[in-house]
N, C-alpha and C positions, 0 to 999 in steps of 0.2 A: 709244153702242151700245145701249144698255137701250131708248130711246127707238124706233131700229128694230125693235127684237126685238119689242116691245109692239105697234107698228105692223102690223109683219107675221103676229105669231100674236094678233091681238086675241079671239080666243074663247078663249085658253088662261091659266091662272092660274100664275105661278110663283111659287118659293119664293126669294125673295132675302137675301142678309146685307148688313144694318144698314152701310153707309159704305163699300163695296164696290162699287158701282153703277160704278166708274171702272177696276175689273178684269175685268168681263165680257167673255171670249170668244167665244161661241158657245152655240148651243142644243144639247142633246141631243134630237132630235125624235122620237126613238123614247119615252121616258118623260118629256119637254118639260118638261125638266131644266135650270135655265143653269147655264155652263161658264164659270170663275174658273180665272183667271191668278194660279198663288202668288205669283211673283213680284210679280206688280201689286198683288198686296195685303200684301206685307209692303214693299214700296217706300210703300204707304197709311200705312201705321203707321212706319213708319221717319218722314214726313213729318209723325206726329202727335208726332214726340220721341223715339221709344225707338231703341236701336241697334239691327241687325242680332240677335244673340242675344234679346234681349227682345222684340223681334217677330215671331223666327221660332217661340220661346216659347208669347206669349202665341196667335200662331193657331194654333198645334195646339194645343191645350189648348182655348180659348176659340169660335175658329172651325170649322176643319175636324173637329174630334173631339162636335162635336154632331152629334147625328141629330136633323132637324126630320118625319121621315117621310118616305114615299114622293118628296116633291117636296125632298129634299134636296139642294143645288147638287152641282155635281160640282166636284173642283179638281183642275187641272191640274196638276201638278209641272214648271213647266217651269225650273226653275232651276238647272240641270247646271254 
């Protein structure tokens, strides 16, 4: 997915997290923001060893609860 996005908005610079590249959903193109899939990225971390609870942990803490400024991902919560 990253690979299209890059293709497609080649004049535009995004703000990406580190190992995540395989949870992107979408762009937000009004503030050309990329859009992360929680679930896809605690399925990432799940797959790097930790269980469910220590993954869902460590990314709000470590992931989602950073602000890198204006170009900060968006994350989707889709894990109902």
């Amino acid at each position: 997915m990253i690979e299209k996005i890059l293709e497609t908005y080649d004049d535009a610079s995004f703000m990406k997290a580190d190992g995540f590249d395989n949870a992107i959903i979408g762009v937000d193109e009004v503030d050309m923001r990329l859009i992360y899939s929680v679930s896809k990225c605690i399925d990432i971390l799940k797959k790097d060893g930790m269980n469910y609870e220590e993954a869902r942990e460590f990314f709000d803490f470590n992931v989602s609860g950073s602000y890198v400024g204006e170009k900060t991902p968006i994350w989707c919560y889709d894990d109902f």
